[in-house]
N, C-alpha and C positions, 0 to 999 in steps of 0.2 A: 323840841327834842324828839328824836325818833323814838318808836315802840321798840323795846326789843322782845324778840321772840326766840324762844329754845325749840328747837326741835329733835325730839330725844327717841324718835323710831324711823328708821325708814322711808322716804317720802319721795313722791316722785318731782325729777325737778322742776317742771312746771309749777308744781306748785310754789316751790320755793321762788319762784323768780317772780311770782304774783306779788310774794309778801316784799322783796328783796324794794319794789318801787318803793314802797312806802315804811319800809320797817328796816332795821338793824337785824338779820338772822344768824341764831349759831346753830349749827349743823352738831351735835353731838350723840351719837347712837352709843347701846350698849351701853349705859352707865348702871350700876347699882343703886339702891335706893340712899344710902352712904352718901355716894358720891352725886346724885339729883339732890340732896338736900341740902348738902354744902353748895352747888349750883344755883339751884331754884330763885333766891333772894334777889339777882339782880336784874331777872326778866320779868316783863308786862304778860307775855303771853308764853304756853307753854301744846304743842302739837306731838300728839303722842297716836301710836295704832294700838295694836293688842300688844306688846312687848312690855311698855312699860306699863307698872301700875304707881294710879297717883294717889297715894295715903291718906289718912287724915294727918298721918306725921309729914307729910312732904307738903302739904296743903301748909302749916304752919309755919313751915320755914319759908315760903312762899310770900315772903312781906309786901311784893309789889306785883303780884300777879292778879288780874284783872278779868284773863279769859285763859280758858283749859279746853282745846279742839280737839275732836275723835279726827282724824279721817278715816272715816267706816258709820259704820249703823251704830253695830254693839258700844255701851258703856259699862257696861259690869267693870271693867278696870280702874275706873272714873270712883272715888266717894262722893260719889252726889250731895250727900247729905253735909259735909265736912267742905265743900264749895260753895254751899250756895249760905251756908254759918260763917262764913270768909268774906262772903259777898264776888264770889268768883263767877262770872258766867261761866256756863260749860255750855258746845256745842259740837254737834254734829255734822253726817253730811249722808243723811236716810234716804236720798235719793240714785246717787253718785254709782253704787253697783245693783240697780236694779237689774239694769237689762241683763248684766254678765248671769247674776241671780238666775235669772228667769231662762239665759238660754243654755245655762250649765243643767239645769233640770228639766227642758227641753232634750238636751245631749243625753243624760241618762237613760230617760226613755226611749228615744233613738236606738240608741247602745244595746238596750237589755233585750224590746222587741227584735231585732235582727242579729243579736249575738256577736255583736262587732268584736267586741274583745277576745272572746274565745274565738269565736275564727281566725282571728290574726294572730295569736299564741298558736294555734294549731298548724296553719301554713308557715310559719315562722321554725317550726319543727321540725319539718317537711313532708308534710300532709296535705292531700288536695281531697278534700271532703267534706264534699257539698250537700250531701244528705245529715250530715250531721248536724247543720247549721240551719234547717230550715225557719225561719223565722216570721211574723207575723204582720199586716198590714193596719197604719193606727187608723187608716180610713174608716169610717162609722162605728169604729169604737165607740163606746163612752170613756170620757175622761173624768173622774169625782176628785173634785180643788177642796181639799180642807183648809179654807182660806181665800179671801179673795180680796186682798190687799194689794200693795203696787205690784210684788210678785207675781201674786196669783194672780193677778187682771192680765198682765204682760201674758203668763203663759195662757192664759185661756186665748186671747186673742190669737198665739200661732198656731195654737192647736183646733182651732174652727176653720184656720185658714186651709189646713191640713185637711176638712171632711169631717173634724172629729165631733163625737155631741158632747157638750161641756154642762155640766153641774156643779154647783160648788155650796156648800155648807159654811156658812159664814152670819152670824148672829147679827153682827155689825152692820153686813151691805144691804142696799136696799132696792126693791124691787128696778126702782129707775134704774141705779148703775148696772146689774145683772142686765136689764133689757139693751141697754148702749150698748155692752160690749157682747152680748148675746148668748150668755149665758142662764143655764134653769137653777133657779135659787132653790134648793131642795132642804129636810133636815138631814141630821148627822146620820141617822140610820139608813136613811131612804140612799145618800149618797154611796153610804159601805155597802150593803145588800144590791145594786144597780150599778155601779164602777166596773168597767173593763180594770180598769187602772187608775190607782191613786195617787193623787202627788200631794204630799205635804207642803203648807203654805203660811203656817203659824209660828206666834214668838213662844217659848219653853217657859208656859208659868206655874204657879202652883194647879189653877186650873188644866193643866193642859198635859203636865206631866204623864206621863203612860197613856195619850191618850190614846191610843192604838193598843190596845195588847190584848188577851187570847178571846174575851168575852166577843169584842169587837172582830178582828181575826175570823169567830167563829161565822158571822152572818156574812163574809162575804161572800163576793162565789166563789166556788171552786178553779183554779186558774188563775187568780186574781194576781196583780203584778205592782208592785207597790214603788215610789218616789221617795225618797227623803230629803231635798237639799236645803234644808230650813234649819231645822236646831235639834240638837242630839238630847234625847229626852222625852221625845214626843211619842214615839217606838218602845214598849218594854219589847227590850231584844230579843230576852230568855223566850218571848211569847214568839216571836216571830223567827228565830231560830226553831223552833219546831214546827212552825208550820210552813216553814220552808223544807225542812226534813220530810214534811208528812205529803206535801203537795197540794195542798191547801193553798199557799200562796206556789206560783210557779216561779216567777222571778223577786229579787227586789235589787235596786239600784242606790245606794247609801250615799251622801258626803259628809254627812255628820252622824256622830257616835254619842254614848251617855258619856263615856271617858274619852279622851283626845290628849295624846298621839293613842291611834286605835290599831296598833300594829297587829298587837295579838288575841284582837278578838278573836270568838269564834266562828262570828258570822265568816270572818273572811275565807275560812275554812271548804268552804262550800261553794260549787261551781254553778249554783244558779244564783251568785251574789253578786253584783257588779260593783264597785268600791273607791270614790276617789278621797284623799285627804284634805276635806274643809276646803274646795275650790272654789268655792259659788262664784267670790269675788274677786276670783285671781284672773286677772284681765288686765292687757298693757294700758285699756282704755278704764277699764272701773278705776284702776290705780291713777291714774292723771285727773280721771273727774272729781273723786273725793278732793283729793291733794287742791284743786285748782278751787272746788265750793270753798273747804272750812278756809281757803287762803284769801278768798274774796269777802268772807263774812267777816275775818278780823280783820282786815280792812277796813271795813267798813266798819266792824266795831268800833274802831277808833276814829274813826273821823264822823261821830255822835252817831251810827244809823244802828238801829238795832237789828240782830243776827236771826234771820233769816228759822234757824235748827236751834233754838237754845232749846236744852233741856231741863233749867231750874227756870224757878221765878225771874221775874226781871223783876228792874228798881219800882218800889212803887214810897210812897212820902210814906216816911214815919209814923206818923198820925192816920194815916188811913191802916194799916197795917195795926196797928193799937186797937181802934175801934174795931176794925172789922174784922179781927182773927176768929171769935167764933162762929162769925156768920160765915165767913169762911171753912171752917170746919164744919159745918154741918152742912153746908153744902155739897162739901167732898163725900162727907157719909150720906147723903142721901143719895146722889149717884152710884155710889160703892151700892149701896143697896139696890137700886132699881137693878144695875148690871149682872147681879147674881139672881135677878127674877127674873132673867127674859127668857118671853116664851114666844119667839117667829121673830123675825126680821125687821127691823128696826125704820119708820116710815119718819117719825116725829117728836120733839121732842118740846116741850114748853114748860116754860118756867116762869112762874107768877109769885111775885112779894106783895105780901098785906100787911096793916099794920105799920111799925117803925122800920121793918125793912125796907119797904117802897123809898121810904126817903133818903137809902144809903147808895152806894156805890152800886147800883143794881149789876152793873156786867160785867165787874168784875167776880163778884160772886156767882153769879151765873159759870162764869171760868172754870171755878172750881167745880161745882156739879158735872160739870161736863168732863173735867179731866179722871173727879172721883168714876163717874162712867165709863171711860173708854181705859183704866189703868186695870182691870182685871184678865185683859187681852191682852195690849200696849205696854204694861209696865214701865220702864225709863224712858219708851219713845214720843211718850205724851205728856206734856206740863202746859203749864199755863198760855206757857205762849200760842205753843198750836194748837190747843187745842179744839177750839170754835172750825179750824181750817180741816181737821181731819172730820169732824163732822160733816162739815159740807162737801168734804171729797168723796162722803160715802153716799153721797144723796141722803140727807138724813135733813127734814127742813125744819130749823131752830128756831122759835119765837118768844118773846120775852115782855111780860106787860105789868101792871101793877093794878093792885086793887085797895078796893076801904079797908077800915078797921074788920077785922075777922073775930067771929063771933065769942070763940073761946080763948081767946089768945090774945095778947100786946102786938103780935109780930105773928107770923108764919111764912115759912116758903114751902113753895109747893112744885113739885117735879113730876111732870105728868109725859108719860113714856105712849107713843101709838105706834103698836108695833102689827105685823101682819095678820095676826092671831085675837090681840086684844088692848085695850086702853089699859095700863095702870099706872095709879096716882099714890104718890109717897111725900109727907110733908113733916115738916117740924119746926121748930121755934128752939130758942134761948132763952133760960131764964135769969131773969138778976147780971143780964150780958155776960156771962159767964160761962153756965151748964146748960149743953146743948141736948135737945131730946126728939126722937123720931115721933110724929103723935098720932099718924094718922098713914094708913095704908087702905089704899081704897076706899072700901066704908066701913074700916073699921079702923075704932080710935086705942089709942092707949100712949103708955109714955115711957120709952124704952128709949136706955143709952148708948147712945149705937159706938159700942168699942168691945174688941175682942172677937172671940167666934158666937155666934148665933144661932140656933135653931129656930127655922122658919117652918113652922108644922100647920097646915091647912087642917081642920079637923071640922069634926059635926060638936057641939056642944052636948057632952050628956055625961053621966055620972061617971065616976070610975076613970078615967080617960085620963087626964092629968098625973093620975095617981100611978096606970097602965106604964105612962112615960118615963116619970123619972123613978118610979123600980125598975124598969130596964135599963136607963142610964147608971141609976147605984148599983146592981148587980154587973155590970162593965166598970165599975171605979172610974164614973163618970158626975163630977162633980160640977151642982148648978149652982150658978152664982147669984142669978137671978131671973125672974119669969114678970114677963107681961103675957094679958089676954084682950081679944078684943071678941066680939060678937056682935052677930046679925040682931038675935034674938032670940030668946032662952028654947034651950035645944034645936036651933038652927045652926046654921054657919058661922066658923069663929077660926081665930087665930091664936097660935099661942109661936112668944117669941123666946125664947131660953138662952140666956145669956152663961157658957158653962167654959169652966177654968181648963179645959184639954181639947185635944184634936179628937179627931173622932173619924172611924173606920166606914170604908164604904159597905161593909157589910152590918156595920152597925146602924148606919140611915136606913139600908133596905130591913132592919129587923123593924127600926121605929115604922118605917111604911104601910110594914103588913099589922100591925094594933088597929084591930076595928076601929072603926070610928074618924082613923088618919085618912085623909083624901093625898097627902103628898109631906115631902119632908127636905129641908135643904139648909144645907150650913152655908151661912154668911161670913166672911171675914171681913171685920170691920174695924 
């Protein structure tokens, strides 16, 4: 029996005529969610863009579906969670509009240094004035890449070809790939403060939000000309809306907004904004590549090969999933955690099981550390599957060994990060196969439950200090749920880890920072 396949957005027809060899397809755009649910029941597979969203209520009416395809990157319309509870693959197709990506935000830059737009508004008037338009050459500019993922590599690589000098700030990449494509791996300040010109290159997460706004703004230079064609959230606007008033920034070139449809911002308002509506990936050729990927992966999903973009788990035996889910789990938070400690540029990564874990599933749980790591950048675009592959696309070299009984423990795993700056090691065990706990960072031990937010407070061990802290968190109605410490040795170097029931204010990290005694201070989400 044929597969059959609903396709409930827009699709280009190449693609449709990949699935069409092998599969039964119905073409159905514009339905309500009403009417995909009364649908949904009689198809194997379901190909949707950004239009439709697929529920957890549409996922349940959904009795015979097997796979749920993006054609595109984004899945926020996707419930992940409510597919892969279903046992539904979902997949992607994260390759398919890179280049459009990459030369839509090339084009802006283009555009903004030589005023393409307003020139041709202004001749279109009928005005010939050519002193008003003088414009600027990106020849030995510096270009600063916040980001240096497939994107950002694509545009670095044409903007060198250009004359241009390229930097990019990227925690992830690593010194090898920077040097292939010839780019100077810098930090995040060093790139804003030195930037002719910035181009965003990052996915919109909680870390990342605002990551742009007045404080940052302030160190650039003066002139500075700013990219957005990534994801709308990355820019606090209101910040950059006045430093484009002030001249501070001189240009900036936008495709994504915080809101979308972004008709009435007020950026648009302003003649040194250049502005297009969420293009990146609007391309005859981006739209055919997606369409023709996610059509060749269910495909091939169906005739046994596994898909190429999934975004959840794949099948793994029952019984292993039984046993192994908290070592599973605690490998995810042990990554989650190294990834919110990094300090330089990411060289190596090793992972060593002592104890009862040696003798389990080693790589698969290694999987998870790895996805727990790169998911605080990445978010839905990294799961189990790819995840070992985007490490090694980054030049990052993975090793994995096993050792004897470890001394204090049944079990331990151990995640040890070498990064351009420094070695650090984060390990923990399960107890009673159950209750999972972080026990050792560095060389300091303790036995913290790695869930919720966390305060990671580097400090000197000395009186009063502890005390310093959480009266400034109760004087904020800041409520701790619970505290580990670890230490060097009495009034040496120590750690303390705060596990507290609320979010917590950037300007309330920079209060705990300055308490004598605090060497550094960082909230974990775990």
């Amino acid at each position: 029996m044929k597969c059959k396949i609903l396709v409930s957005d827009p699709l280009a027809e190449a693609g449709v005529d990949v699935l069409r060899e092998q599969c039964a397809v119905t073409v159905k755009t514009g339905l309500t969610e009403a009417q995909l649910v009364r649908e949904i029941g009689k198809y194997n597979g379901l190909i949707v863009r950004s239009g439709t969203r697929v529920t957890k209520k549409l996922i349940k009416a959904a009795k015979n579906l097997k796979i749920i395809a993006r054609a595109g990157v984004g899945v926020d319309n996707i419930d992940i969670e409510a597919a892969t509870a279903a046992g539904i693959v979902v997949i992607n197709s994260p390759r398919g509009n890179t280049l459009s990506a990459a030369e839509h935000a090339l084009s802006l830059m283009m555009s903004m240094a030589r005023n393409i737009p307003a020139a041709d508004r202004s001749l279109r008037d009928g005005r010939w004035d050519r002193k008003a338009f003088v414009g600027t050459e990106m020849f030995h500019k510096t270009l600063g890449l916040l980001g240096l993922g497939k994107v950002g590599s694509v545009v670095a690589e044409r903007a060198i070809a250009m004359g241009m000098t390229v930097i990019a700030y990227d925690p992830f990449a690593s010194e090898e790939q920077a040097r292939r494509i010839g780019v100077g791996l810098a930090g995040f300040t060093t790139v804003l403060k030195r930037a002719d010109i910035i181009s965003l290159h990052m996915p919109h997460t909680r870390d990342t939000h605002h990551l742009i706004g007045a404080k940052e703004l302030r160190m650039m230079k003066k002139g500075v000309r700013i990219v957005n064609a990534a994801r709308g959230g990355l820019i606090d606007e209101q910040a950059l809306l006045a430093a484009l008033k002030s001249g501070k920034v001189s240009q900036a070139a936008l495709d994504v907004f915080e809101s979308e449809p972004a008709t009435d911002n007020p950026l648009l308002q302003l003649p040194n904004v250049i502005a297009t509506p969420h293009l990146g990936a609007s391309t005859m050729e981006a739209q055919i590549n997606v369409a023709v990927d996610v059509a060749r992966q269910i495909v091939d999903f169906f005739k046994g090969v596994p898909p190429r973009s999934a975004i959840n788990m794949p099948s793994v035996k029952p019984e292993i999933i039984t046993s192994h889910k908290p070592y599973f789990e605690l490998a995810e938070k042990i990554g989650l955690f190294q990834a919110q400690l990094l300090d330089g540029n990411v060289q190596k990564i090793n992972v060593t099981f002592a104890g009862r874990s040696a003798g389990m599933e080693t790589e698969l749980i290694t999987r998870y550390a790895l996805v727990g790591f790169l998911k605080p950048t990445m978010q839905d675009s990294v799961n189990f599957v790819n995840a070992p592959m985007l490490i090694g696309n980054r030049g990052i070299k993975l090793t994995q060994t096993t050792a004897g009984q470890p001394a204090k423990y049944s079990d331990l795993i151990t995640v040890e990060v070498v990064t351009s700056k420094r070695t650090r090691v984060v390990a923990g065990t399960v107890y009673d196969m159950h209750e999972i706990r972080i026990v050792q960072v560095d060389d300091y031990w303790m036995e913290l439950a790695p869930f919720g937010h966390v305060l990671y407070v580097r400090h000197k061990d000395q009186p009063g200090l502890v005390g310093s802290v959480g009266t400034l968190l109760g004087n904020r109605n800041i409520n701790i749920a619970g505290m580990q410490v670890g230490r060097e040795s009495v009034r040496g170097r120590a750690i303390m880890c705060l596990t507290i029931d609320d979010d917590i204010s950037r300007e309330t990290l920079e209060a705990l920072a300055n308490i004598t005694g605090v060497a550094s201070v960082r909230l974990l989400i775990l």
